[in-house]
GUGUDO-325967 format. One record per residue (C-alpha): x, y, z. Coordinates in steps of 0.05 Angstrom, whole numbers. Example, Ala and Ser with C-alpha at 12.3 -4.5 7.8 and 13.67 -1.06 7.14 Angstrom:
<sites>
+--------+--------+--------+
!     xx !     yy !     zz !
+--------+--------+--------+
!    246 !    -90 !    156 !
!    273 !    -21 !    143 !
+--------+--------+--------+
</sites>
This chain:
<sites>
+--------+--------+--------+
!     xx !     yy !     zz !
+--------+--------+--------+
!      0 !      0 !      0 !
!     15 !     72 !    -13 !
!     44 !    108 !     44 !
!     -8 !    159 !     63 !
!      6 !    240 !     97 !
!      8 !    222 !    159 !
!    -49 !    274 !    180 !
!   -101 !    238 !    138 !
!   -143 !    185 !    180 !
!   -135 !    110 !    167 !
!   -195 !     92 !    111 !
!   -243 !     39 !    138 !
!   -209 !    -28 !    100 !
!   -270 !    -36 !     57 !
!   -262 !     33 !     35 !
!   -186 !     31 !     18 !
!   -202 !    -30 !    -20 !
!   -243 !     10 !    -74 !
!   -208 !     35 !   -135 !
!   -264 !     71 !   -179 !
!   -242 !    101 !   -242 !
!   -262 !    112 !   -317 !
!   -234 !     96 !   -379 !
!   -224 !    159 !   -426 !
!   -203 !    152 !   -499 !
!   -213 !    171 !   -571 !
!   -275 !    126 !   -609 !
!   -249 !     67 !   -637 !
!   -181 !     59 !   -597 !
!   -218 !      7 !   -570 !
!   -242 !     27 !   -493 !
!   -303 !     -7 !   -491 !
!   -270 !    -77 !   -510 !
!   -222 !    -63 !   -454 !
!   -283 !    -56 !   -405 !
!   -306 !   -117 !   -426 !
!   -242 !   -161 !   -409 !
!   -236 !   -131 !   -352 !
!   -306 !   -161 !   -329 !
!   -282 !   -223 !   -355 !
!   -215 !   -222 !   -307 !
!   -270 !   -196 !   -259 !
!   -302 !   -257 !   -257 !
!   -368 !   -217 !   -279 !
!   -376 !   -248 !   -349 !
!   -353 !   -316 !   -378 !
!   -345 !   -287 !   -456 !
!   -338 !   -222 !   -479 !
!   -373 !   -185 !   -533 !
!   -345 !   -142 !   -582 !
!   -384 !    -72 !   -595 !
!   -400 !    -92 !   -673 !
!   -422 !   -156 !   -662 !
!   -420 !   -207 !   -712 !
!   -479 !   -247 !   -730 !
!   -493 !   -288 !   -658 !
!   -430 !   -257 !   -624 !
!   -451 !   -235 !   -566 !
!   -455 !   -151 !   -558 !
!   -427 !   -119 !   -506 !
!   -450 !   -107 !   -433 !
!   -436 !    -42 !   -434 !
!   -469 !    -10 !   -494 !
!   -546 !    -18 !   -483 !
!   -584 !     27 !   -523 !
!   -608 !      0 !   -584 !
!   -567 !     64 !   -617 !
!   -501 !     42 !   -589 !
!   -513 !    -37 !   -605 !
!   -536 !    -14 !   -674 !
!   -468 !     40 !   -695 !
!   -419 !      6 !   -650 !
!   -414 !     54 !   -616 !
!   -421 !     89 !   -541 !
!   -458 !    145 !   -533 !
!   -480 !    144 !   -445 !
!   -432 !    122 !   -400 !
!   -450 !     71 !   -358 !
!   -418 !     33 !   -299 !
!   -401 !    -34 !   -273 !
!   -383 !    -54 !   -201 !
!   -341 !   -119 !   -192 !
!   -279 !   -149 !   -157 !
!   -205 !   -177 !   -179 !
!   -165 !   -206 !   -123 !
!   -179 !   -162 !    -61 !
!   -201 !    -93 !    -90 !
!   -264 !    -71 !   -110 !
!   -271 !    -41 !   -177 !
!   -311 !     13 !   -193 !
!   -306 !     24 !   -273 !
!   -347 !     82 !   -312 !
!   -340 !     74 !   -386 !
!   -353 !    135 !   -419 !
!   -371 !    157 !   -490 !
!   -313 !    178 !   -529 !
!   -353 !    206 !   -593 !
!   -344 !    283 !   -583 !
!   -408 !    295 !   -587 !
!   -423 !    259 !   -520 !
!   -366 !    295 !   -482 !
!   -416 !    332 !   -438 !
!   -422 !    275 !   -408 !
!   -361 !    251 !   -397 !
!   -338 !    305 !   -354 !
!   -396 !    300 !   -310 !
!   -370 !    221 !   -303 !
!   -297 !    249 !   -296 !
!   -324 !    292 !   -232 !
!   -345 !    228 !   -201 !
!   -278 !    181 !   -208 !
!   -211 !    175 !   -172 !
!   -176 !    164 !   -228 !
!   -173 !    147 !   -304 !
!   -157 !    102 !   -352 !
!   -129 !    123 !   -417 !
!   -130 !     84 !   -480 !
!    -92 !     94 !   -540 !
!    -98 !     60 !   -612 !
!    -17 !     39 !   -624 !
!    -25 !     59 !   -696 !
!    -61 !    128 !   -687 !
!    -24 !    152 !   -622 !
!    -49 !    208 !   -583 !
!   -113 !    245 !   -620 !
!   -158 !    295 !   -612 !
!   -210 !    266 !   -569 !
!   -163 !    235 !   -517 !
!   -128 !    303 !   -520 !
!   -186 !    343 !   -497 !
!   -206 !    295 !   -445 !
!   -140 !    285 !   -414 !
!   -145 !    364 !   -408 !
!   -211 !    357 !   -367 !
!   -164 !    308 !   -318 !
!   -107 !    355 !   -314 !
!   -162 !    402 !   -288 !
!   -181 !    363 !   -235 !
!   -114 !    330 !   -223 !
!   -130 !    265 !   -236 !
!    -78 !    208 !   -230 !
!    -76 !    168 !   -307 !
!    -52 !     97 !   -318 !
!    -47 !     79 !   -396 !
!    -60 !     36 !   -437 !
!    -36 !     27 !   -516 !
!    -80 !    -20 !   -548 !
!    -80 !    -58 !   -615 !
!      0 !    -82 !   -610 !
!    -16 !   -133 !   -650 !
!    -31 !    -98 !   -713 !
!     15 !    -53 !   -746 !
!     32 !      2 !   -687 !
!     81 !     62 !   -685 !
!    145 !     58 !   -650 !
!    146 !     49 !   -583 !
!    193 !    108 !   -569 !
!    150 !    147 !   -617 !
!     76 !    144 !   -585 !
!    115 !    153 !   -514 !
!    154 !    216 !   -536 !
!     82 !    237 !   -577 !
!     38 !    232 !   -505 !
!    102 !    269 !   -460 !
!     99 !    323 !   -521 !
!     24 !    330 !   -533 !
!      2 !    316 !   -455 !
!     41 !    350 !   -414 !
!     59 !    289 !   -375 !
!    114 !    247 !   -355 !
!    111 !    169 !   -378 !
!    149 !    109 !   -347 !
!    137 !     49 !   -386 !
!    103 !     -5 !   -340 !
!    109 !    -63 !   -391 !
!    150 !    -67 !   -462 !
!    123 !    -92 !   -522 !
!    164 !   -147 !   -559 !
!    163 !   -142 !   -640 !
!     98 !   -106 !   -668 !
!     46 !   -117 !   -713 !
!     51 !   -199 !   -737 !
!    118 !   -205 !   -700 !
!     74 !   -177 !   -637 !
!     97 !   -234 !   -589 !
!     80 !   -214 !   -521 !
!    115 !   -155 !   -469 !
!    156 !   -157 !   -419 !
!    126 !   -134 !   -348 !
!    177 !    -84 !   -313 !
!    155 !    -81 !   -252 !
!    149 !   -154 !   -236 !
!    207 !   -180 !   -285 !
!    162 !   -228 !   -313 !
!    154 !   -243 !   -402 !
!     85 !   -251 !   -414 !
!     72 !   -282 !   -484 !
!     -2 !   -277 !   -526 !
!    -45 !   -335 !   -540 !
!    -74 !   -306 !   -612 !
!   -111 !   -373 !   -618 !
!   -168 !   -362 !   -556 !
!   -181 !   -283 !   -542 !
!   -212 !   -303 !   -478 !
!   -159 !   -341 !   -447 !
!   -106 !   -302 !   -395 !
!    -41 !   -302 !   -423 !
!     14 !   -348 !   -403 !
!     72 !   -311 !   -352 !
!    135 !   -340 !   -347 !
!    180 !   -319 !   -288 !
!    239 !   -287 !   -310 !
!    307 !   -269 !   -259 !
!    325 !   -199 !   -292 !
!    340 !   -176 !   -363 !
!    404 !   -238 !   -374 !
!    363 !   -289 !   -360 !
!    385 !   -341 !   -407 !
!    311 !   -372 !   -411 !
!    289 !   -298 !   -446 !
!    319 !   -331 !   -504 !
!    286 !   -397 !   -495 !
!    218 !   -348 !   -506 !
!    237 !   -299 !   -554 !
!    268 !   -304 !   -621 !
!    338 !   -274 !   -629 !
!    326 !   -223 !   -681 !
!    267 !   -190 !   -630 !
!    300 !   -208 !   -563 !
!    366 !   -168 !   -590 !
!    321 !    -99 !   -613 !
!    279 !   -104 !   -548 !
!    347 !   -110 !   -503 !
!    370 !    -51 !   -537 !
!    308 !    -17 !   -533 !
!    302 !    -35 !   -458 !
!    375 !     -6 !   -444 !
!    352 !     64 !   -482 !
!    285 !     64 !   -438 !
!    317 !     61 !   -376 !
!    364 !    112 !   -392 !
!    311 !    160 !   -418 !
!    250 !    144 !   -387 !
!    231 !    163 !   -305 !
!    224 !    100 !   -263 !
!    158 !     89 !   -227 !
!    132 !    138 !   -173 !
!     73 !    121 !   -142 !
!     67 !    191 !   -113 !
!     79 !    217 !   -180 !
!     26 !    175 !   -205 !
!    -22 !    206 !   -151 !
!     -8 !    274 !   -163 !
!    -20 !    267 !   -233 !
!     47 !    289 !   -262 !
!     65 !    219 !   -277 !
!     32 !    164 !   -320 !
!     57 !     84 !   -336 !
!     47 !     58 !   -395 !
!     22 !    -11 !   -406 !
!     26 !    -48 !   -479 !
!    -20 !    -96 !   -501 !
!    -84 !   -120 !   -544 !
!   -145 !   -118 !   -511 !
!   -187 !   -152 !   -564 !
!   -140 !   -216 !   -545 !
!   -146 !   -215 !   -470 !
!    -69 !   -189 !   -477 !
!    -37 !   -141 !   -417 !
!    -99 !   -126 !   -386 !
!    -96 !   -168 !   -327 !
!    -26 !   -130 !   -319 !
!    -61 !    -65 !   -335 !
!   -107 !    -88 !   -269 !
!    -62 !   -103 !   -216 !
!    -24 !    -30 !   -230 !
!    -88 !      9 !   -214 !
!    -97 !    -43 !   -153 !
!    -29 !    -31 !   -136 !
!    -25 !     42 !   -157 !
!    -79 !     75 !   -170 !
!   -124 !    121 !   -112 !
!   -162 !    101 !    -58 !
!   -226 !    134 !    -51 !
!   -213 !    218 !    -53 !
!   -237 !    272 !    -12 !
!   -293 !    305 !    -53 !
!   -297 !    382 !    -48 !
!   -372 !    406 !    -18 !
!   -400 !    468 !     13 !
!   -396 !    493 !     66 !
!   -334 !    433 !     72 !
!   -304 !    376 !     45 !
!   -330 !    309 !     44 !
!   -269 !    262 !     62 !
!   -287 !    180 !     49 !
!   -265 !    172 !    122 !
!   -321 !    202 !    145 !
!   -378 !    150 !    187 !
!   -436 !    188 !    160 !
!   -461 !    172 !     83 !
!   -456 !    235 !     33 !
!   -463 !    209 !    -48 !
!   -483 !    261 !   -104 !
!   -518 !    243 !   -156 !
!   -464 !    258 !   -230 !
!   -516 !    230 !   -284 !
!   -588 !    212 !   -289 !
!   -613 !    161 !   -351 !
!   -677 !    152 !   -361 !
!   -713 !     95 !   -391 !
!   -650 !     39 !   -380 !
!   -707 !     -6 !   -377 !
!   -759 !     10 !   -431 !
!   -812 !    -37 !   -411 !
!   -813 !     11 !   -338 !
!   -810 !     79 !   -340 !
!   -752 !     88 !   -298 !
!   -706 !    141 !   -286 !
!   -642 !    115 !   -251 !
!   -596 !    169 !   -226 !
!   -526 !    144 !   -209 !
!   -497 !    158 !   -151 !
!   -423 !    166 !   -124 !
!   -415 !    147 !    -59 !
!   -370 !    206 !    -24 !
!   -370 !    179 !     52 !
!   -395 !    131 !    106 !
!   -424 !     56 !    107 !
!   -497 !     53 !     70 !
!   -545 !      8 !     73 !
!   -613 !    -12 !     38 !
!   -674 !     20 !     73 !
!   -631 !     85 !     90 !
!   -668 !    146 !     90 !
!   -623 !    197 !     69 !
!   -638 !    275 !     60 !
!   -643 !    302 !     -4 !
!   -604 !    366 !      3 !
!   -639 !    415 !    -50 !
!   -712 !    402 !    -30 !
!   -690 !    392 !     43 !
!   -740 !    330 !     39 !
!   -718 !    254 !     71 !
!   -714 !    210 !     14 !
!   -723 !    127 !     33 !
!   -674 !     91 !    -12 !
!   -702 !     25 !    -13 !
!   -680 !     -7 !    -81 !
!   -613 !     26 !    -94 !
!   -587 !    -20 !   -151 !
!   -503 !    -38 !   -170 !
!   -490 !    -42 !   -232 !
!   -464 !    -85 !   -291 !
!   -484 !    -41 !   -349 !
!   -546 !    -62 !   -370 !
!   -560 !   -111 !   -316 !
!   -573 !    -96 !   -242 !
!   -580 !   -128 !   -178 !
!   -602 !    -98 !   -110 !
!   -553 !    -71 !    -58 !
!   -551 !    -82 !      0 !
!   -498 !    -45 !     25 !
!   -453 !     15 !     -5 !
!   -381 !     48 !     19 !
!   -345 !    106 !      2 !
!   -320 !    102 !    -78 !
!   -380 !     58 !    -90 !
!   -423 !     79 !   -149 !
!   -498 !     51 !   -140 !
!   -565 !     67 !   -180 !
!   -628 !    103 !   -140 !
!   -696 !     90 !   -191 !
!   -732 !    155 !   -182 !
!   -785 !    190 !   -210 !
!   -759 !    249 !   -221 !
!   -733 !    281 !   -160 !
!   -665 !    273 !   -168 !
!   -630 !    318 !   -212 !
!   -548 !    314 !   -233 !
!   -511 !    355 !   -182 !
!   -561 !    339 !   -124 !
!   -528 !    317 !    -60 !
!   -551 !    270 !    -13 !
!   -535 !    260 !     61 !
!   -547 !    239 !    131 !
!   -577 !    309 !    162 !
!   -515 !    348 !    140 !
!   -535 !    404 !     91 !
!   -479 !    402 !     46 !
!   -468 !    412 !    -24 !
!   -426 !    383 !    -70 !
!   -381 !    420 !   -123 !
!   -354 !    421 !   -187 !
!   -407 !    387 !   -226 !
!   -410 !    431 !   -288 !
!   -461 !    448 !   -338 !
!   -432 !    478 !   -412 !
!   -469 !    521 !   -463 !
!   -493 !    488 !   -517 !
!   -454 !    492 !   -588 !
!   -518 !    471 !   -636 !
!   -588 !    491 !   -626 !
!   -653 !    479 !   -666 !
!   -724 !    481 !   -655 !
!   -772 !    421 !   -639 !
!   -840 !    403 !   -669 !
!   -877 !    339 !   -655 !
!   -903 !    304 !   -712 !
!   -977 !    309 !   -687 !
!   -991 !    379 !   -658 !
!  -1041 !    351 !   -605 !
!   -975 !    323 !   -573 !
!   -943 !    384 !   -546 !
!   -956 !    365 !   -477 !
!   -923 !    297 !   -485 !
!   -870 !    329 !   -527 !
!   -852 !    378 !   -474 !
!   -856 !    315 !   -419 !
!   -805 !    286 !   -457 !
!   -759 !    341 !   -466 !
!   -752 !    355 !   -395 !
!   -744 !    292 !   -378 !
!   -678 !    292 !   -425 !
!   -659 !    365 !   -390 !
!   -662 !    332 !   -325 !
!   -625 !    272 !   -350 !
!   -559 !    325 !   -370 !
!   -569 !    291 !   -444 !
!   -591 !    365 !   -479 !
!   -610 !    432 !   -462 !
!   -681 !    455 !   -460 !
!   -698 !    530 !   -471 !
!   -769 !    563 !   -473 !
!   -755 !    622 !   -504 !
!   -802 !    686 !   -466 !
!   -836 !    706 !   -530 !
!   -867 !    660 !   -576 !
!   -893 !    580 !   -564 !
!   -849 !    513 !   -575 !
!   -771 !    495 !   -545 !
!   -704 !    511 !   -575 !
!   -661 !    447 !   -562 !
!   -585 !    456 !   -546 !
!   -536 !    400 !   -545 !
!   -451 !    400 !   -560 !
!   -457 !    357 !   -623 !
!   -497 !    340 !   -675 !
!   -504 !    267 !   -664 !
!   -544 !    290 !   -606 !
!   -600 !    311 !   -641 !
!   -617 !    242 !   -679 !
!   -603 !    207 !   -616 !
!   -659 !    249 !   -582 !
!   -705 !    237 !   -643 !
!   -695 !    163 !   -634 !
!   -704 !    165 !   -570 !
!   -769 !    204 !   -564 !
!   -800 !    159 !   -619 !
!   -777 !     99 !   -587 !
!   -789 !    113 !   -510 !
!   -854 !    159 !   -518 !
!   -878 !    135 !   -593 !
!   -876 !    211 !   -605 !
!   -848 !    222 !   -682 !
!   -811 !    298 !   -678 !
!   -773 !    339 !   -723 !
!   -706 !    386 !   -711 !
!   -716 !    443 !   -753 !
!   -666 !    500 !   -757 !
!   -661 !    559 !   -712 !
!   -644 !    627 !   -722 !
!   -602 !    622 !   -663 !
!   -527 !    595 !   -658 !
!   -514 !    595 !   -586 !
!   -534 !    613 !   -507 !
!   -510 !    651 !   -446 !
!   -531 !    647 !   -377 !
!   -545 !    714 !   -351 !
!   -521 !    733 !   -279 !
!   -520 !    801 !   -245 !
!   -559 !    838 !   -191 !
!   -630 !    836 !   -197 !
!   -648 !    905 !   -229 !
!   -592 !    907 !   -283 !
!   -618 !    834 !   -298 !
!   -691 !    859 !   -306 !
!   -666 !    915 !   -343 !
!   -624 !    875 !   -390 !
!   -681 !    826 !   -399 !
!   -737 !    879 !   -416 !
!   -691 !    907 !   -468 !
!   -674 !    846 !   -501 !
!   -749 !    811 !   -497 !
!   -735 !    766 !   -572 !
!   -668 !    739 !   -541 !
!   -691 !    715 !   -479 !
!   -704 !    650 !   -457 !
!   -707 !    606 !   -390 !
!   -669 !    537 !   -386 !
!   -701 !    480 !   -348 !
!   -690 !    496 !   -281 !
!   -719 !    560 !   -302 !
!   -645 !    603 !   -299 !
!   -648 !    664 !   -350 !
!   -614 !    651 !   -419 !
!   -594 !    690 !   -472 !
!   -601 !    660 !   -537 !
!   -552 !    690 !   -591 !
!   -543 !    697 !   -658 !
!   -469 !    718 !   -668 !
!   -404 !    731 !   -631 !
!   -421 !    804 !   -638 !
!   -495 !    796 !   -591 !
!   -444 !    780 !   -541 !
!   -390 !    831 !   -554 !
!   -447 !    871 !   -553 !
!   -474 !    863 !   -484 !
!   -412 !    865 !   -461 !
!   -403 !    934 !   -481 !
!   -477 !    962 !   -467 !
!   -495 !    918 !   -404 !
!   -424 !    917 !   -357 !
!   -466 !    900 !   -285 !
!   -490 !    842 !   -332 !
!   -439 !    772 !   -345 !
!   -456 !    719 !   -392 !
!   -434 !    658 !   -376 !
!   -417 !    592 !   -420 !
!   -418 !    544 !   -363 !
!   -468 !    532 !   -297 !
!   -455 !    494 !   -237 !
!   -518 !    436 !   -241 !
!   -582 !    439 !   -197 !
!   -558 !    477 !   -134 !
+--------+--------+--------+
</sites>
């Protein structure tokens, strides 16, 4: 274990034996294939699916909505509980389409710590860029993980040198690859001094380890052929000349990231890729709250609630809002106080997760993630506790980029139309404005793929056909400022205005210039791009 400041209190044991952390990467680099071998090292599943899956294949557990099974891929992150050797892991897969990142860093606000894959052909891109930013933000430790070694890949040197370079981060290799592409024959593990080889016959068997005493082992060459045991011995003297050794306090403070090699879609480096974030990565965090911080130490239960999704199940109406578990020992039957309405909330059927599937909890700790069905009282950023009115922070909200107007296909809907939309506001999955002049909703969401998975998903979960039309505005503001320069502001600029759906004041714009504009005319007034969720 990680030697710990000596001024923080001892975790409870079940608590320090929870690691709960996402995976963040660009689409196709192939995250959610990793989630699903590591519920098959979990012990949760006895095959795993592949996202596109062929013919009788079975699909993944972790992509449920028909959308997802149907483009291959994730667009909703969802979460698994499970256990390998004596940890607990808490895994959030998140979507890596761009279009879904909204998402993702709500799910980034409720982890300890992330996983990051990267394709070894493609290197670090654009998506994986922007989310890794999001973790340097918050400070976030990273392990890493290159995938696909077993097709043609990049230099080793050169994806190591591109994520030091692009990142902003130091990288210690954890494992190194041997040969690449068709000569991919396995890695050698670093920290442990062991060769572990790929069995490309079965993808769902654990790879075979053989022991190794250091680097001149004469049995290295029983393993490896002579023309790749000579480049990797070379390759191995540059590395540990060049490259930082591990530091697990490094690690923790986010400065410092290993870097595993392997190929998920074979079962290859992932059980290795396991026992480092047992090993390394954090135990539960202190989360930070007002009027204090929530530390996972703490005897009383505190959880916030970091997405809602409705209709997981579409035969029941349900709305199941996830919860991270911030402090204290929970159990089934709890009533707990639901912070923004000041109400006591019974939590009687809290559900764990694995994806799609559930089962009943009985019981919850600090770092645990767990499911409360709802109907609608429990909104992202709500907190929940055991009396304590506190607050948690840092759950943000962003402006939307895209926004069009919504009709239902039969007019007589409107009031199931407008049911359905604020059920998707409350879910965090799009923006609903009502502008102040006028009838109908302007829809905002960060990319455009949002918009047909809406339509899809009104059709499908309220049998409601609706149309995205154009709108003649581009983007919105969140208006704050005292009270009578507000209500000035507002009466002055009646066609912009608009109120989101927790009824906060909006200004809808039409170009950069609206803004530059009230910027200039109205300077008690601030427009803001981002919101803190449901206080």
């Amino acid at each position: 274990m990680l030697d710990r400041a000596s001024n923080t209190p001892e975790l409870p044991a079940e608590v320090a034996r929870r690691r709960t952390f996402a995976i963040i990467s660009h689409p196709d680099a192939g995250k959610t294939t990793l989630t699903e071998k590591f519920l098959l090292y979990g012990g949760a599943i006895q095959m795993a699916g592949q996202v596109r899956a062929k013919g009788e294949a079975r699909r993944t557990r972790s992509d449920f909505m028909k959308m997802e099974q149907d483009r291959g891929i994730s667009v909703s992150a969802s979460a698994m509980s499970f256990d390998f050797g004596k940890f607990r892991f808490n895994l959030v897969d998140t979507p890596g389409h761009s279009d879904f990142s909204e998402d993702t860093y709500r799910t980034l606000t409720a982890v300890d710590a992330a996983v990051m894959v990267i394709d070894g052909a493609k290197g670090v891109e654009s998506q994986t860029q922007k989310l890794f930013e999001v973790c340097r933000l918050r400070d976030l430790p990273i392990l890493t993980f290159c995938n696909k070694m077993d097709r043609e890949s990049r230099d080793t040197f050169e994806i190591i040198d591109e994520i030091q370079e692009n990142l902003a981060i130091d990288v210690t290799p954890a494992s190194w690859p041997i040969g690449v592409g068709r000569d991919f024959i396995g890695c050698y593990d670093l920290l442990r001094d062991r060769l572990e080889l790929m069995d490309r016959a079965d993808r769902n068997k654990v790879a075979e380890s053989i022991a190794i005493e250091g680097l001149d082992d004469p049995k290295l060459a029983e393993h490896v052929p002579a023309d790749l045991l000579e480049k990797f011995l070379e390759e191995i003297e540059m590395a540990k000349e060049l490259l930082p050794p591990m530091d697990a306090q490094a690690l923790l403070d986010g400065t410092l990231t290993p870097i595993w090699f392997g190929s998920a879609i074979n079962s290859f480096g992932v059980k290795e890729l396991m026992e480092g974030i047992g090993a390394f990565g954090p135990e539960p965090q202190v989360q930070s709250a007002e009027p204090r911080q929530v530390s996972p130490a703490e005897t009383k239960v505190a959880g916030f609630v970091f997405k809602v999704q409705a209709n997981m199940d579409p035969k029941h109406r349900d709305r199941v809002a996830f919860v991270r578990m911030a402090s204290g020992h929970f159990k089934r039957g709890m009533k707990l106080t639901h912070v923004r309405s000041k109400k006591p909330m019974a939590i009687t059927n809290p559900v764990l997760f694995l994806a799609a599937d559930r089962e009943l909890a009985d019981e919850a700790w600090a770092g645990d993630i767990i499911g409360i069905p709802n109907h609608g009282q429990l909104r992202i950023g709500d907190t929940l506790t055991e009396g304590e009115m506190l607050r948690v922070t840092g759950i943000p909200s962003f402006a939307p980029e895209l926004l069009q107007t919504v009709r239902a296909g039969d007019p007589m809907k409107a009031k199931h139309l407008e049911k359905a939309l604020m059920q998707f506001a409350e879910e965090g999955a799009a923006k609903v404005f009502k502008p102040n002049i006028g009838s109908g909703f302007i829809v905002g969401v960060v990319g455009a793929l949002q918009f047909e998975v809406l339509a899809s998903r009104i059709e499908l979960e309220y049998g409601l056909p609706v149309r995205f039309e154009a709108s003649q505005f581009t983007s919105a503001r969140w208006v704050h400022g005292a009270k009578p320069a507000v209500e000035a502001f507002a009466a002055a600029n009646k066609q912009h205005m608009a109120t989101d759906n927790d009824g906060d004041m909006v200004y809808l714009t039409r170009l950069q210039w609206d803004i530059d504009r009230v910027g200039r005319d109205y300077p008690e007034v601030t427009l803001s791009a981002t919101k803190e969720m449901q206080v």
